[in-house]
C-alpha positions as CSV (number, residue, x, y, z in Angstrom):
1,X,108.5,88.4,60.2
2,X,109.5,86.4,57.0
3,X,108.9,88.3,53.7
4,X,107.7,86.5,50.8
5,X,110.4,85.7,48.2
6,X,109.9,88.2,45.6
7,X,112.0,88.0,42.1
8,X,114.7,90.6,41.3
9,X,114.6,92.5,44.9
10,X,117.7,94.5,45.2
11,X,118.1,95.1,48.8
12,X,120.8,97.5,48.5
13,X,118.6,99.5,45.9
14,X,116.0,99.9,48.3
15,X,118.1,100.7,51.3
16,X,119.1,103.7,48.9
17,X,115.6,104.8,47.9
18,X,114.9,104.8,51.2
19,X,117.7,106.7,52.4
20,X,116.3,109.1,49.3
21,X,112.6,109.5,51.2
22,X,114.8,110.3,54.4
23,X,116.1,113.1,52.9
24,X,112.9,114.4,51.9
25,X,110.9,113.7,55.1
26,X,111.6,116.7,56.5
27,X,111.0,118.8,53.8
28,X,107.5,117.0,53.4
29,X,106.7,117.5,56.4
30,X,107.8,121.7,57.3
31,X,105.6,122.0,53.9
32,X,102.6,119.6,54.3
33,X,100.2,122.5,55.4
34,X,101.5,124.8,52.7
35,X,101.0,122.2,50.1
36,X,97.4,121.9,51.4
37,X,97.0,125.3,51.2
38,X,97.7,125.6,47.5
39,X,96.1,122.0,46.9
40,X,99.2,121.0,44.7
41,X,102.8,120.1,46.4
42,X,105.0,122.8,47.4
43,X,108.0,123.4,45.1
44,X,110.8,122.8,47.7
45,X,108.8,119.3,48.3
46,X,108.5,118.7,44.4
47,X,112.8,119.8,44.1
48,X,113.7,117.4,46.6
49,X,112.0,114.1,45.2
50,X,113.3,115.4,41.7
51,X,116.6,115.7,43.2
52,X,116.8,112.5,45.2
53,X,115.2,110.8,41.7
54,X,112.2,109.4,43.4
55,X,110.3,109.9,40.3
56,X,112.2,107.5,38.1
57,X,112.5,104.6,40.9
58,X,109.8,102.5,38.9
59,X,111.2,103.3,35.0
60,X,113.2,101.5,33.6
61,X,117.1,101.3,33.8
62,X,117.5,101.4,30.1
63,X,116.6,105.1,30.7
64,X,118.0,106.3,33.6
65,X,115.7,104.3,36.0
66,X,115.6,102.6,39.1
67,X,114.0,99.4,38.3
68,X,112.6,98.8,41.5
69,X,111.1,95.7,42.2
70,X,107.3,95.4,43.4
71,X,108.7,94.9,47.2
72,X,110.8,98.1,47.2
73,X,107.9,100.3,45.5
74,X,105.5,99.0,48.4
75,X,108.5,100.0,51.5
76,X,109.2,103.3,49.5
77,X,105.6,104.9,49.0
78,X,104.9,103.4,52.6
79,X,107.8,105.4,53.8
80,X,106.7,108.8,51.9
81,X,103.1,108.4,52.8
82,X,104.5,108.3,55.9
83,X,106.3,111.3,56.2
84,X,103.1,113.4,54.4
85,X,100.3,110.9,52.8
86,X,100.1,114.3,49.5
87,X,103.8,113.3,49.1
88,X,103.4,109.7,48.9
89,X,100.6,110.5,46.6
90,X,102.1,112.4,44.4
91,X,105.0,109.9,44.6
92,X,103.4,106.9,43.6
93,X,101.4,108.5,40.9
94,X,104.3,109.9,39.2
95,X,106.8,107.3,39.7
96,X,104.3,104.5,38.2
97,X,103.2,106.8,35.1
98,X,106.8,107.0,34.6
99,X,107.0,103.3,34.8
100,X,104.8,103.4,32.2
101,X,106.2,105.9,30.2
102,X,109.2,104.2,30.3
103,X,108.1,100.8,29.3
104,X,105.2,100.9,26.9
105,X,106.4,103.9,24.3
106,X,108.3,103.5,20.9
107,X,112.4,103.3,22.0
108,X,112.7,107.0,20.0
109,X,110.2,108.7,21.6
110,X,111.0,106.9,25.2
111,X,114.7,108.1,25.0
112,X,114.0,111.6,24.0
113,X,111.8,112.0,27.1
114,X,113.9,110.4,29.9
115,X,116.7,112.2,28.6
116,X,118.4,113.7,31.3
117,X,114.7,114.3,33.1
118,X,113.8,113.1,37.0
119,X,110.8,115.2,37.0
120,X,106.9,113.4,37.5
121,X,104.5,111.9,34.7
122,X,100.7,112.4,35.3
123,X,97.4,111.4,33.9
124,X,94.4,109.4,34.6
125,X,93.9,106.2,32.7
126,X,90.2,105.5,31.9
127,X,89.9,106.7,28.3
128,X,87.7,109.6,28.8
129,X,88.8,111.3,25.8
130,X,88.1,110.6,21.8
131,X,91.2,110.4,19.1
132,X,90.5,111.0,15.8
133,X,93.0,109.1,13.2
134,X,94.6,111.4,11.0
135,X,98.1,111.3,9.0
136,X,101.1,110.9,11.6
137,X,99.0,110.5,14.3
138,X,95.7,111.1,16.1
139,X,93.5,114.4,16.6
140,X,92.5,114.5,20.7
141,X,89.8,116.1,22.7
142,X,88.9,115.0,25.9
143,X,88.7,116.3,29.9
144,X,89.8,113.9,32.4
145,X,89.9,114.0,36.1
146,X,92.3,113.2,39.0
147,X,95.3,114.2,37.3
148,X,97.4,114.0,40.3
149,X,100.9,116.1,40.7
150,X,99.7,117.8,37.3
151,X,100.8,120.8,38.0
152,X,104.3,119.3,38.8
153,X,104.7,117.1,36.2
154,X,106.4,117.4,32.8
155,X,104.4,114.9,30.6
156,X,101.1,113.5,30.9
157,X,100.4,110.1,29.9
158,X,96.8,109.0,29.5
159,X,94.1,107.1,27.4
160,X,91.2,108.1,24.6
161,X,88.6,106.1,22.5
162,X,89.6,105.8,18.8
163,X,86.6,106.9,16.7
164,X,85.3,105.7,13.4
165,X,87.6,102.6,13.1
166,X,86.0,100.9,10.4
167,X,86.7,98.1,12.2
168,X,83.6,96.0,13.3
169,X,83.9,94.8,17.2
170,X,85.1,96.3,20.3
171,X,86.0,99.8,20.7
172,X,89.8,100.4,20.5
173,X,91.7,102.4,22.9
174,X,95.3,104.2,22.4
175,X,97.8,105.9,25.5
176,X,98.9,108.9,24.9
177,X,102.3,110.9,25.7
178,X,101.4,114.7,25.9
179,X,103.8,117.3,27.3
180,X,102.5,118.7,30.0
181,X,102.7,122.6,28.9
182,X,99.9,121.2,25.8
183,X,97.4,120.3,28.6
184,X,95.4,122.8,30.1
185,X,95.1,121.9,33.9
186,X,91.8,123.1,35.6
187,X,91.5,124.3,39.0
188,X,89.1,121.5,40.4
189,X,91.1,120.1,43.3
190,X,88.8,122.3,46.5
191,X,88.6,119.0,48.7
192,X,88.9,118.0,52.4
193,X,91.1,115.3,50.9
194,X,94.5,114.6,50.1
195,X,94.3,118.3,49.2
196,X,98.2,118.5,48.7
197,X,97.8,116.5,45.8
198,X,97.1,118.5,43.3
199,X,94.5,116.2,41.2
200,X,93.0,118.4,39.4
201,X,91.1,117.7,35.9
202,X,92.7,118.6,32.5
203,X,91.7,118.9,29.1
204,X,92.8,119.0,26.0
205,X,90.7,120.0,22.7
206,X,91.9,119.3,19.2
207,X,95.4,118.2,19.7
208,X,97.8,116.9,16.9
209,X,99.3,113.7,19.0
210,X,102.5,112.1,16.9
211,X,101.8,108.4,16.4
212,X,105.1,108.0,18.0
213,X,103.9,109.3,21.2
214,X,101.6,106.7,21.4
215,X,100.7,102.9,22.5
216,X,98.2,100.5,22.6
217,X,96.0,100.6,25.5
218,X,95.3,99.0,28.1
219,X,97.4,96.4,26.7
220,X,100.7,98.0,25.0
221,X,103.6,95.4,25.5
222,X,106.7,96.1,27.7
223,X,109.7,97.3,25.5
224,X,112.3,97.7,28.0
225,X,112.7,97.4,31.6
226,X,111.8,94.5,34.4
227,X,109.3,92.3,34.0
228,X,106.8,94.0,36.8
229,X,106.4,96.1,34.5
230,X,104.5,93.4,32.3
231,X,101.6,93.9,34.5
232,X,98.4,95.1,33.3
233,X,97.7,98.6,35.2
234,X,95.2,97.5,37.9
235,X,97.5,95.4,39.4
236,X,100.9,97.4,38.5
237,X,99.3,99.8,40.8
238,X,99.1,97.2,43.6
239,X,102.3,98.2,45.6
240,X,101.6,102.0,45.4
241,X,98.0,102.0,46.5
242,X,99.0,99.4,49.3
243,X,102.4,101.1,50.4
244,X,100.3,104.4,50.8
245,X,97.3,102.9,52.8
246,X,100.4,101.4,55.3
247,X,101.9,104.3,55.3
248,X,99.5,106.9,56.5
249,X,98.1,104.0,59.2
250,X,101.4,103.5,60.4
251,X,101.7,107.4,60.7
252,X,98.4,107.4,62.8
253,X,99.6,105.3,65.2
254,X,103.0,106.6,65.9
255,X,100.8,110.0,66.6
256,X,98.1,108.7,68.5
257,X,101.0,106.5,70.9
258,X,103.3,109.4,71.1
259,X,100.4,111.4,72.2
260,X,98.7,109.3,74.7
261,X,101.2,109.9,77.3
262,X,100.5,113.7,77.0
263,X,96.7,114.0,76.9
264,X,95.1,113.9,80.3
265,X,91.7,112.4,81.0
266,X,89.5,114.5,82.4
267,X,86.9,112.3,83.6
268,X,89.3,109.5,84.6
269,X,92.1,111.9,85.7
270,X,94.6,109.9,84.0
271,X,96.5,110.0,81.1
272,X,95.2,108.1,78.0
273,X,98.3,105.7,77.6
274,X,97.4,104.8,81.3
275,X,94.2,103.5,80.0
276,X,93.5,99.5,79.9
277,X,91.1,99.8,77.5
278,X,93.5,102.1,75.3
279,X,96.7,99.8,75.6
280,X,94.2,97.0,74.9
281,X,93.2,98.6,71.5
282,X,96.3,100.3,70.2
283,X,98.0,96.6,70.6
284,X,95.2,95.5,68.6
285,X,95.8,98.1,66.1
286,X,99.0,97.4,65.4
287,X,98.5,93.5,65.1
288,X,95.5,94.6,62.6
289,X,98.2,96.9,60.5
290,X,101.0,93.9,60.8
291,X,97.9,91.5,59.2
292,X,97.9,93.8,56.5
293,X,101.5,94.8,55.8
294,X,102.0,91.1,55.8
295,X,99.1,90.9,53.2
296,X,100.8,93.3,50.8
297,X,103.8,91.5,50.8
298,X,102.1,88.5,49.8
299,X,99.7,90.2,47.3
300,X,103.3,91.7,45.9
301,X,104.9,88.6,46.0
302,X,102.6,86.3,44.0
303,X,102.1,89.1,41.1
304,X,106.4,89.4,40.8
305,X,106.7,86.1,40.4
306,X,104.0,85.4,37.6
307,X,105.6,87.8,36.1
308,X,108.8,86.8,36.2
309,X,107.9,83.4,35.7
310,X,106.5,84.8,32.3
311,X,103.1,83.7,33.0
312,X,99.8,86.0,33.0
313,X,97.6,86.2,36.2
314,X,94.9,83.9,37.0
315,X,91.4,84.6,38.6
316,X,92.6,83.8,41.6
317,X,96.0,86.2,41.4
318,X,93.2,88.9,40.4
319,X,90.7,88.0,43.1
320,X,94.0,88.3,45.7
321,X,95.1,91.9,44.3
322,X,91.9,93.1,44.1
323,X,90.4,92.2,47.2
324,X,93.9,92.5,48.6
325,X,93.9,96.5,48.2
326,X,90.2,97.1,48.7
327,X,90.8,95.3,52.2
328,X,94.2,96.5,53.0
329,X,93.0,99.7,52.2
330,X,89.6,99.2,54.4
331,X,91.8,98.2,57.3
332,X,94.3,101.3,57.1
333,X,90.9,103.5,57.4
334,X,89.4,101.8,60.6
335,X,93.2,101.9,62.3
336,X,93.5,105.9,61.3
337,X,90.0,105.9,62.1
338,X,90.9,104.8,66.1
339,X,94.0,106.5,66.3
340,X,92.0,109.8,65.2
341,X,89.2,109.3,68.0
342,X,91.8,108.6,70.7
343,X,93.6,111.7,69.6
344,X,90.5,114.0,71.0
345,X,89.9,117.4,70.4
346,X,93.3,118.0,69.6
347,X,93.0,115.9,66.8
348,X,90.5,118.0,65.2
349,X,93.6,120.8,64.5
350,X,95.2,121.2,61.0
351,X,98.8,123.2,61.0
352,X,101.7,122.2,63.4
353,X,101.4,119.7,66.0
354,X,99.9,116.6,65.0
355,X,99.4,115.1,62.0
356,X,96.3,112.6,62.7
357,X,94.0,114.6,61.3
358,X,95.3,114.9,57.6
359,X,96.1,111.1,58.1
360,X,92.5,110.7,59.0
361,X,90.8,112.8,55.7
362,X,93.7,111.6,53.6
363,X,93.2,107.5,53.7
364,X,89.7,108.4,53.6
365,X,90.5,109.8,50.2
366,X,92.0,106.3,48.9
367,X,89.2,104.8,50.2
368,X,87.2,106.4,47.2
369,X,89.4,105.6,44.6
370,X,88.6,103.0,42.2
371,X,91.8,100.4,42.9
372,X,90.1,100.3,46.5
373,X,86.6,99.7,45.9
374,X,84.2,96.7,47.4
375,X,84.0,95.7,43.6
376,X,87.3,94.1,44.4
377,X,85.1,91.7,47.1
378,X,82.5,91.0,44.7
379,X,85.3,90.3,42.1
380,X,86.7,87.9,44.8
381,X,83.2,85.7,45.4
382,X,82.3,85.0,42.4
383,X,85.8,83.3,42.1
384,X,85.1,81.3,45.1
385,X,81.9,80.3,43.2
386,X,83.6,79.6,40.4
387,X,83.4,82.2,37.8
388,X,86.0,83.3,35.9
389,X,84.6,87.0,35.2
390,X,86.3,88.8,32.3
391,X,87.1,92.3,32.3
392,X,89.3,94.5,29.6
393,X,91.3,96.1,32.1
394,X,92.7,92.8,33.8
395,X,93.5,91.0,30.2
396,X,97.4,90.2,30.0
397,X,99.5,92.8,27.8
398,X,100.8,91.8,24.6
399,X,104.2,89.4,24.7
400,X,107.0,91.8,25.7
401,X,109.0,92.2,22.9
């Protein structure tokens, strides 16, 4: 299959990450259970992506970074969701937060972090908290939720209302760069889904923030690194949320066909890969996950080269992300959805043995998050009607300076 052209893809960078995830796979996957258990990663899992660097594959070089393009983001958290969909989670989360990091801070502050660091940022990015102007810097309160890999991660980069501007007209928003040991991390995470994740909810009450550790939001311009990273953040997201929905359907379906030859039929006295009607659908399936692999790509594609081209996204760019990750997303479900059901009663089994059960709770997790939502579709028609709808979070960032 022909990929899209996509502006500065390094292949021999991404052969490397990926040789990276390799060397984590197995350690993702002896600890996946135990990292369910205590609902955050396990620390030999956490060691190896700091070790291999997988955390700083989105920041920029300037700092120590990979610089990955879009293309090798979507193969590399495909690749870890893979291996454990938590891992890939946590992966993306704290690769693109350092992509942010990275890009958006003052050079001072940005240098002084990266310094020698290949550990995770974390931090959920609606602006749930309220910052207080006051000499230097900003006074901050505020709980937030889904702070995925938290408990692994050594700053947290997220967003607050700034109160009592003075200034007549929309609210104004501000990112901010806390170190992680300022937070306090709650113990919220008791889910059925994508437990190993660790997203619990944090708070913080009162805290002096240094102007320098801070940004515009959503809209802070890129200081440094590639120009993906000119994206506004519903769409830099795009090749993390789609390389994880790949991921864990791809995973399905190399269970459910390495098990089918195993699992005898009762009532048909056959095995299930001697089925018709199971060939028949797990051909279907995998045409249904090429569609949407494909569909990444593209989706991946167009946003790298607007911005490499220097130009901000149009309706129809947003209509194509949007919709692009709700549906991808959708489609990963209903193929880990069939591979599940195939599986049988020994699918219903969490530990050793097969995975399809996490695979099945866990895309079921991105299904609920807010970057894969039907809004995405309703965004999507009311451009094919015409419409041009605005929304804050999908204006273009300031020129990158």
């Amino acid at each position: 299959m022909t990929r899209p052209h996509v502006p500065n893809h390094n292949p021999e960078l991404e052969r490397d990450l990926l040789a990276a995830v390799a060397h984590v796979r197995p350690i993702a996957e002896a600890h996946a259970r135990e990292s369910e258990l205590a609902a955050t990663l396990h620390p030999a899992v956490v060691d190896a992506l700091e070790r291999e660097r997988l955390f700083l594959l989105a920041a920029p070089s300037e700092l120590g970074g990979r610089d990955a393009s879009g293309e090798t983001q979507l193969a590399v958290f495909e690749a870890m969701a893979h291996a454990d969909p938590s891992a890939g989670w946590a992966l993306m989360i704290g690769a693109i937060l350092n992509g942010m990091l990275g890009a958006y801070l003052p050079d001072a502050t940005a240098r002084a972090i990266f310094a020698g660091r290949s550990k995770a940022a974390a931090g959920l990015q609606v602006p749930m908290g309220s910052a207080r102007r006051v000499t230097g810097g900003y006074r901050v309160s505020g709980r937030w939720g889904f702070g995925s890999g938290i408990r692994h991660a050594d700053w947290v980069f997220t967003a607050a209302m700034v109160e009592d501007t003075g200034v007549p007209g929309p609210p104004c928003f501000v990112h901010l760069a806390i170190p992680a040991s300022e937070v306090t991390v709650e113990s919220t995470w008791d889910t059925a889904f994508l437990r190993g994740s660790g997203s619990e909810h944090y708070r913080v009450e009162d805290l002096f923030v240094d102007e320098a550790h801070t940004c515009p939001y959503p809209h802070g311009a890129r200081l440094r690194g590639s120009s993906f990273l000119n994206l506004p953040f519903v769409a830099l997201v795009a090749p993390g949320h789609l390389g994880f929905a790949l991921g864990v359907a791809q995973r399905a379906l190399d269970e459910v066909a390495a098990l089918a030859p195993k699992r005898f039929m009762a009532w048909p006295g056959e095995p299930l890969a001697a089925q018709q009607s199971f060939r028949l659908e797990l051909g279907r399936q995998h045409m249904a996950l090429q569609a949407a692999r494909a569909l990444s790509r593209e989706v991946v594609a167009r946003l790298s080269e607007r911005m490499a081209a220097g130009q901000a996204l149009t309706p129809d760019d947003w209509s194509m992300a949007r919709a692009g990750m709700a549906y991808v997303t959708e489609a990963a479900a209903a193929i880990t959805t069939f591979a599940f059901r195939a599986g049988g009663a020994s699918a219903l089994y969490a530990g050793a043995g097969s995975a399809l059960e996490r695979c099945f709770r866990d895309i079921h997790a991105a299904t609920q998050h807010i970057a894969a939502t039907s809004d995405g579709y309703e965004y999507a028609g009311r451009v094919q009607l015409g419409e041009v709808p605005f929304h804050p979070m999908l204006m273009a960032r300031a020129a990158a300076q």
